[in-house]
C-alpha positions as MATLAB code, in Angstrom:
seq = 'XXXXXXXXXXXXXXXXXXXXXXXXXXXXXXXXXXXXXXXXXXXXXXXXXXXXXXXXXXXXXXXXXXXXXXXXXXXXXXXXXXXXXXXXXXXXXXXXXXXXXXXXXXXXXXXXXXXXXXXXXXXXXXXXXXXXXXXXXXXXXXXXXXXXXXXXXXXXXXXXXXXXXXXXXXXXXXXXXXXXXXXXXXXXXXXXXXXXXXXXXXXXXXXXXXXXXXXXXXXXXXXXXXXXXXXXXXXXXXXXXXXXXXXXXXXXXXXXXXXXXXXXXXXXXXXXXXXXXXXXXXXXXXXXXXXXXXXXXXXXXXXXXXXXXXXXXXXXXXXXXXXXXXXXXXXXXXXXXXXXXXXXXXXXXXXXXXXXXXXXXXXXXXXXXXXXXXXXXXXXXXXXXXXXXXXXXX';
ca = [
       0.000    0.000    0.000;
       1.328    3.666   -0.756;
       2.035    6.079    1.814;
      -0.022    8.855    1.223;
       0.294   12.377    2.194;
      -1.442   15.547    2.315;
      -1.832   17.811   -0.585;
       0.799   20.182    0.851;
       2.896   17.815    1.504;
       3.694   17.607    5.175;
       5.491   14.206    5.352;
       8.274   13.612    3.183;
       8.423   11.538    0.635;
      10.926    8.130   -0.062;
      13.852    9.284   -2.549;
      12.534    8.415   -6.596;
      15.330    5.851   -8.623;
      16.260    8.025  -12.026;
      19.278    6.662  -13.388;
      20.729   10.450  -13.654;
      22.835   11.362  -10.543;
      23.940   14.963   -9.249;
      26.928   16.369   -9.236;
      28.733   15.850   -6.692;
      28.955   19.912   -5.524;
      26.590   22.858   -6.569;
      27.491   24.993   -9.080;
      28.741   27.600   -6.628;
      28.412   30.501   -8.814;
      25.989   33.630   -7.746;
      22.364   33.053   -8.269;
      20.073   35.694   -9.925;
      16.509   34.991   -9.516;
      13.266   36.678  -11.058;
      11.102   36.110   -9.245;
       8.521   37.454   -6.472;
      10.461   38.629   -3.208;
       9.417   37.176   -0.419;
       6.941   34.694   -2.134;
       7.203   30.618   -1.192;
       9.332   30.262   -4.248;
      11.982   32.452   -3.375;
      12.144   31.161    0.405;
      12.649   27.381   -0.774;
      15.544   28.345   -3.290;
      17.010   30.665   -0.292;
      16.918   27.738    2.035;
      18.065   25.167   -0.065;
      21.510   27.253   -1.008;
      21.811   27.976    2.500;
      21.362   24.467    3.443;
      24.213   23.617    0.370;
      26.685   26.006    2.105;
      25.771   28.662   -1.093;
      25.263   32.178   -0.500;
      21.961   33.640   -0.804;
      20.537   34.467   -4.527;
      20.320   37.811   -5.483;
      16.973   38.590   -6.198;
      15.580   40.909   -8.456;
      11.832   41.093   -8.077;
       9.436   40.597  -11.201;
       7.700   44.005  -10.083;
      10.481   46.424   -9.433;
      11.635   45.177  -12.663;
       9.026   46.125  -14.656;
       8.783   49.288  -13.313;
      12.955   50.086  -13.353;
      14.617   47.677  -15.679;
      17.763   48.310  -15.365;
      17.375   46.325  -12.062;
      18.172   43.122  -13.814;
      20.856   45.216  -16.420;
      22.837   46.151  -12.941;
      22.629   42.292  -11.316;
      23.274   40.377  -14.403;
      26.449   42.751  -16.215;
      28.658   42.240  -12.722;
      30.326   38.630  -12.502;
      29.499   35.517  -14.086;
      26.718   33.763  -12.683;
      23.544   31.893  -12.888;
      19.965   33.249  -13.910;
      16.647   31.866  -13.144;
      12.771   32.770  -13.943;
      10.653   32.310  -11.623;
       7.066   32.447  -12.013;
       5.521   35.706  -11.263;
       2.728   34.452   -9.181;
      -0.578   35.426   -7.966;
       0.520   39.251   -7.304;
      -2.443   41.213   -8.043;
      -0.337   44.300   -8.863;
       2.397   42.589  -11.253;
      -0.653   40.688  -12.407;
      -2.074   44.236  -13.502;
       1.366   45.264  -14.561;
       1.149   42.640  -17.264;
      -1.977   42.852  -18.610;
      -1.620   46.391  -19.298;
       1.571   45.926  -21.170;
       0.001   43.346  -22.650;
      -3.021   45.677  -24.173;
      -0.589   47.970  -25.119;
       1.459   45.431  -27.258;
      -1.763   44.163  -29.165;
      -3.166   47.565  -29.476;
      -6.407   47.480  -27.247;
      -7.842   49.337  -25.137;
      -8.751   47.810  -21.329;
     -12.358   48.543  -19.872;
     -10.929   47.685  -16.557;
      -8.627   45.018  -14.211;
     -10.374   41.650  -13.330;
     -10.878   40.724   -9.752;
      -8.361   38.713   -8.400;
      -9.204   34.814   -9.293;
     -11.329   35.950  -12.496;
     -10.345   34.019  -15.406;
     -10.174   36.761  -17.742;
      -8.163   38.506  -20.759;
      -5.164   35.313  -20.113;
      -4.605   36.294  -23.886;
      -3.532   40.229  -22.699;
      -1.548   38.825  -19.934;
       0.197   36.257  -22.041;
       1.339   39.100  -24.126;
       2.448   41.429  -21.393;
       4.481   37.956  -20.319;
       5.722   37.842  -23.692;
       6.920   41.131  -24.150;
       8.893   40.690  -20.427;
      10.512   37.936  -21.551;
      11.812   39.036  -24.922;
      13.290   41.765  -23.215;
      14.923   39.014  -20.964;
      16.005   37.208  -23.751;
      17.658   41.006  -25.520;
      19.645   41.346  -22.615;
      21.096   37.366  -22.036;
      22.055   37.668  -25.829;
      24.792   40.100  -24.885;
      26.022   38.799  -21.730;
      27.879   35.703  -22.248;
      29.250   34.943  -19.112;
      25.548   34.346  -17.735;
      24.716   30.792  -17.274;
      20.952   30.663  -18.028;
      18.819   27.210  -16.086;
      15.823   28.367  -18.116;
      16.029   30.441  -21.388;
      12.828   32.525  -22.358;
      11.700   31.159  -25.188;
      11.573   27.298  -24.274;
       9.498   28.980  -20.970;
       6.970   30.917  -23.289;
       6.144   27.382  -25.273;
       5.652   25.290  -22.334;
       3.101   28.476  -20.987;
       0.965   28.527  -23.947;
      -0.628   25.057  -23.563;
      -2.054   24.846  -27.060;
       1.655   25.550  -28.645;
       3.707   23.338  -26.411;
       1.306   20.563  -27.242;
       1.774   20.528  -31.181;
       5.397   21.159  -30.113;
       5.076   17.399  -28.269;
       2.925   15.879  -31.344;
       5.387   17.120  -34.188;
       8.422   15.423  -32.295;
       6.063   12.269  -31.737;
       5.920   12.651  -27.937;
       2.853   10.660  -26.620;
      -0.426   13.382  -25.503;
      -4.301   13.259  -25.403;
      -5.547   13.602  -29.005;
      -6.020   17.091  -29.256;
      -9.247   18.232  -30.911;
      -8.836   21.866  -31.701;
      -9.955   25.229  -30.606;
     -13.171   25.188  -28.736;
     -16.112   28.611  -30.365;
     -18.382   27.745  -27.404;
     -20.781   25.678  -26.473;
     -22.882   24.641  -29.803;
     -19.489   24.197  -31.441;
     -18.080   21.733  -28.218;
     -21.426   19.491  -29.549;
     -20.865   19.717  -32.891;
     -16.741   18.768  -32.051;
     -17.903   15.628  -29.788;
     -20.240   14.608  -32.879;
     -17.265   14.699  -35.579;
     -15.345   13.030  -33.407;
     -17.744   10.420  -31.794;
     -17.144   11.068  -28.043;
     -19.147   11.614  -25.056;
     -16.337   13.127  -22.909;
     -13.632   15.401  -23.402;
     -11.125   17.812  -21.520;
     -11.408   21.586  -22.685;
      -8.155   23.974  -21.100;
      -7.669   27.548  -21.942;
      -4.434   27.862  -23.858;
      -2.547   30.264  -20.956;
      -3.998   28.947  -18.130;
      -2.200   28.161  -15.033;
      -2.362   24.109  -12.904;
      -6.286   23.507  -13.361;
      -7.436   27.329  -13.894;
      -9.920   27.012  -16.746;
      -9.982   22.990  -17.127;
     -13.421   21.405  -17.447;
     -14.011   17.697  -17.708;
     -16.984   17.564  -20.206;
     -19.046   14.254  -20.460;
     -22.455   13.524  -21.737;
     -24.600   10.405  -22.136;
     -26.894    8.997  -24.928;
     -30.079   10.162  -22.672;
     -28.786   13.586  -23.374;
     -28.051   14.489  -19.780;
     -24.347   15.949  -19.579;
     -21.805   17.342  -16.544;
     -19.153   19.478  -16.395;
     -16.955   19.632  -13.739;
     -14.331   22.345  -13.321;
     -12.505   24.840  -10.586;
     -13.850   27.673  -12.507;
     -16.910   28.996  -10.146;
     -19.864   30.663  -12.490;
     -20.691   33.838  -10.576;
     -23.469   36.395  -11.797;
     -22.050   39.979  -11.763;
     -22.231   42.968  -13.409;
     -23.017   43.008  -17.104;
     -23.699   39.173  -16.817;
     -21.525   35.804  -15.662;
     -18.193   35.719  -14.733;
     -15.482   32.980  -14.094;
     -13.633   32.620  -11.018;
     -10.709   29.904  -10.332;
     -11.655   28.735   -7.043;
      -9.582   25.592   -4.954;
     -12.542   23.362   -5.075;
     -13.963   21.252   -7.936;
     -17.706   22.093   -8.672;
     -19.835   19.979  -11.253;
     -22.660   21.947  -13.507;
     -25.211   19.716  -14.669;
     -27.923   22.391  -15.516;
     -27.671   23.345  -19.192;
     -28.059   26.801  -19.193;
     -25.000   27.402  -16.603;
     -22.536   24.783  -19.036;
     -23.536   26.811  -21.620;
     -22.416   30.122  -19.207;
     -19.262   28.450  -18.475;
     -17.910   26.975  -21.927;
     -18.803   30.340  -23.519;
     -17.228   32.276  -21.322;
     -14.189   30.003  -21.502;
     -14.077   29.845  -25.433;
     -13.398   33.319  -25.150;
     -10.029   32.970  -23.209;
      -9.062   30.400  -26.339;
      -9.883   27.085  -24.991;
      -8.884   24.348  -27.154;
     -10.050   20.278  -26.349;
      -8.229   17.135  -26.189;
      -8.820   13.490  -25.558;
      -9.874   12.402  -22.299;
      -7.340    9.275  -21.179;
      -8.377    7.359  -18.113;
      -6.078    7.462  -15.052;
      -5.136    4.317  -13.678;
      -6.726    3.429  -10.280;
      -5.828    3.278   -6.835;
      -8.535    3.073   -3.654;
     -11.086    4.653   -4.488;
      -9.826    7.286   -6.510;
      -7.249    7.804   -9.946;
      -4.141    9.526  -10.512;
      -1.598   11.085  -12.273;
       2.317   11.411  -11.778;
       4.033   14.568  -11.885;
       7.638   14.482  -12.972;
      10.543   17.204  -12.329;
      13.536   16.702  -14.760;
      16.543   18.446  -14.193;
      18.940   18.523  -16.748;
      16.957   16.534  -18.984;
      16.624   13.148  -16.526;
      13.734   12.502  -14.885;
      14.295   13.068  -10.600;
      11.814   13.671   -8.268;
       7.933   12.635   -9.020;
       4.848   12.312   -7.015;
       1.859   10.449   -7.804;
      -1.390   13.162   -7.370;
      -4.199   10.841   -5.977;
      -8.096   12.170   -6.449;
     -11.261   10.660   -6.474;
     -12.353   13.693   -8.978;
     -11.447   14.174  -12.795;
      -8.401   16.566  -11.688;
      -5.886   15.913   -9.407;
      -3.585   18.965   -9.310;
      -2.717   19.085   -5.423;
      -3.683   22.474   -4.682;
      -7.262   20.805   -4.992;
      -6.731   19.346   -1.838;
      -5.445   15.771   -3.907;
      -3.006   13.530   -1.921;
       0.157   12.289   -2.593;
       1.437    9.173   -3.330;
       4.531    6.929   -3.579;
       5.269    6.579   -7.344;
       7.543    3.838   -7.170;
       4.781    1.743   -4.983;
       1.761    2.113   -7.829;
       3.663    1.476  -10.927;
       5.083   -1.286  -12.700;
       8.441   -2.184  -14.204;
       6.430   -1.764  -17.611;
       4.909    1.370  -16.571;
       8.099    2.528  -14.894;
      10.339    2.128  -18.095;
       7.180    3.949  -20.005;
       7.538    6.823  -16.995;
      11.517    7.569  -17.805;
      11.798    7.247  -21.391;
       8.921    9.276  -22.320;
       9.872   12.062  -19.491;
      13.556   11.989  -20.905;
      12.038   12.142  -24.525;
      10.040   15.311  -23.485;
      12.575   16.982  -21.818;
      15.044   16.454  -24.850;
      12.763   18.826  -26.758;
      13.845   21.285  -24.664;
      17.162   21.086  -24.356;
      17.465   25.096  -22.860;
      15.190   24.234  -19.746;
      17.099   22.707  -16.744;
      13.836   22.408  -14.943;
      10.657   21.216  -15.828;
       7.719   19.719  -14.451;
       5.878   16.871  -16.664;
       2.085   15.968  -15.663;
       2.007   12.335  -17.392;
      -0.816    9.768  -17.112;
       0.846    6.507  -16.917;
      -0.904    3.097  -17.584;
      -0.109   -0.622  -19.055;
       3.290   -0.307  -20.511;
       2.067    3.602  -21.976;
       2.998    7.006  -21.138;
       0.761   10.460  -22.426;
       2.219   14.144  -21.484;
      -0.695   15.853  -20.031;
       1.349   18.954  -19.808;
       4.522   20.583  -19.565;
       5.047   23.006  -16.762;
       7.817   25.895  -16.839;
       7.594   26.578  -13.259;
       6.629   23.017  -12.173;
       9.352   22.756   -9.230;
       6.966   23.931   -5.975;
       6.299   20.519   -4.563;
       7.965   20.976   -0.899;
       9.773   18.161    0.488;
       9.172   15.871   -2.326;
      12.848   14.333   -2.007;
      14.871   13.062   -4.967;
      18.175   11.356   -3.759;
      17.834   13.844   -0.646;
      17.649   16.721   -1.930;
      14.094   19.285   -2.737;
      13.807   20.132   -5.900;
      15.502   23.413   -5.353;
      18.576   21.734   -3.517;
      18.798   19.409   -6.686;
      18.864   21.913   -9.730;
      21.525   23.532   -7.939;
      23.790   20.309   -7.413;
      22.809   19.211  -10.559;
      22.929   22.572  -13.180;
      25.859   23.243  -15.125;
      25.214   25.200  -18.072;
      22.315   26.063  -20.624;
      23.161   28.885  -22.754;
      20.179   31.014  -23.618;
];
């Protein structure tokens, strides 16, 4: 039987078996990080070079930079050293920050800010992300002596859902079936009826973990379900979509109808739904963390609900106690196959849906590294990129 833990993860896990090893010190250069000061992210990467004897990374935080940015110009251009992006997070402000940049790039105008949790204008923010991170990407091409763990570009693919998808399926790496860009509701029927299916998973392309997933199904008696973390709220000017941390299931026509309209206009695309194998009572799913391109630490994400992203209060399970030599072999060569394709990113974080000898990529994640004390040989995730990183030029 697994040992199972709580969705945040406060027992530690038993080490995974990848056949890649560390090296044996950290890279001890400085650390630059962008990233949020003072959010969970930067604390775990602080404690874990502490912990490795490093001194503390420099941080330069995604906010100041956007409003001076010769922040990152001044802590970049001094000594060789190491960069990292880090996600910018749930920051309402920087959240802002972005989307009006983001307007601005693509020439529209903004009517006003959405309320923190509203699934809204991901296309404007996306942009304003875009147009960050090309700037990034100007300033590494003239400094040399940086040693880049995750270059731009390769972290703008894996964020746009849709792209990094067709990216997987044009280097024949195993995912759902993907069905194409969802108009709304009428046109999720008539997609189903092409296709011959009575269930499906609809994402919006830049959406974040589960924000904007809905698990579609429908029977022959013509009742259907959707089930999703997106709560339909009536407000102002009509319905509006809020990511919530709980999993709700519509079954009333009129309110699917809200939600997958309202989601078709954040450009929500449809895939294949693959069953997850078993366990108890409920399915999962295994997240994997490569570094370097080898597959380290992964978790097993146990629900007895269609998703089973751990912020959904999911458990955690013992990977190596659920799967099979078969499945196990499936596990590391399609992780290492994924990673290959993107040979820039030191990290990433691979949701995979593992089952009789096959392995799908459910999704690549750029920031897919915040799974405290999930061990891998010892080490956190943020302990192990640093013993194991060498170089990726950007």
């Amino acid at each position: 039987m697994p040992r199972m833990l709580d969705g945040a993860g406060g027992e530690r896990m038993p080490d995974g078996q990848p056949n890649g090893k560390p090296n044996g010190e950290p890279n001890s250069e400085p650390l630059v990080l962008l990233g949020v000061r003072r959010g969970k992210r930067e604390k775990l990467m602080q404690a874990a070079r502490q912990a490795l004897g490093l001194p503390a990374a420099v941080v330069v935080d995604w906010a100041e930079w956007l409003d001076q940015p010769a922040l990152l110009t001044a802590s970049l251009a001094e000594r060789p050293c190491v960069f990292k992006i880090d996600s910018p997070g749930d920051d309402a402000r920087l959240h802002g920050m972005l989307i009006r940049q983001g307007c601005e790039a693509l020439g529209i105008g903004m009517s006003r800010l959405p309320d923190r949790g509203e699934i809204s204008v991901s296309g404007e923010w996306f942009a304003g992300f875009t147009l960050a991170l090309q700037r990034v990407a100007a300033e590494l091409s003239a400094l040399s002596h940086v040693k880049v763990m995750n270059a731009p570009h390769e972290l703008l693919l894996m964020m746009d859902k849709l792209a990094c998808q067709q990216h997987f399926t044009a280097r024949g790496i195993p995912i759902p079936r993907l069905l194409g860009p969802i108009e709304g509701y009428a046109h999720l029927r008539a997609v189903l009826d092409e296709h011959h299916l009575n269930q499906v998973f609809l994402k919006t392309r830049y959406g974040s973990s589960a924000s904007g997933v809905v698990a579609y199904r429908r029977n022959s008696r013509g009742a259907e379900q959707a089930t999703s973390s997106a709560d339909l709220v009536q407000g102002e000017g009509g319905p509006r979509l809020y990511n919530v941390k709980r999993l709700r299931s519509y079954n009333a026509q009129p309110d699917i109808v809200h939600l997958i309209d309202l989601l078709a206009g954040q450009q929500t695309y449809a895939e294949a739904w693959i069953p997850k194998p078993r366990h108890g009572n409920g399915h999962y799913d295994v997240r994997v963390v490569t570094l370097g391109g080898q597959p380290a630490h992964r978790v097993a994400r146990v629900g007895t609900r269609m998703m089973t992203n751990l912020h959904l209060d999911n458990q955690r399970a013992d990977v190596a106690s659920l799967l099979g030599e078969k499945d196990h072999a499936a596990l590391e060569q399609t992780a290492r196959a994924a990673a290959a394709t993107f040979p820039q990113s030191h990290v990433i974080g691979l949701d995979m849906v593992v089952r009789k000898g096959h392995a799908h990529v459910l999704e690549a994640n750029a920031f897919g590294d915040l799974l405290p004390k999930l061990l891998w040989q010892g080490h956190d995730t943020y302990a192990a990129q640093l013993r194991t990183f060498s170089s990726h030029e950007a």
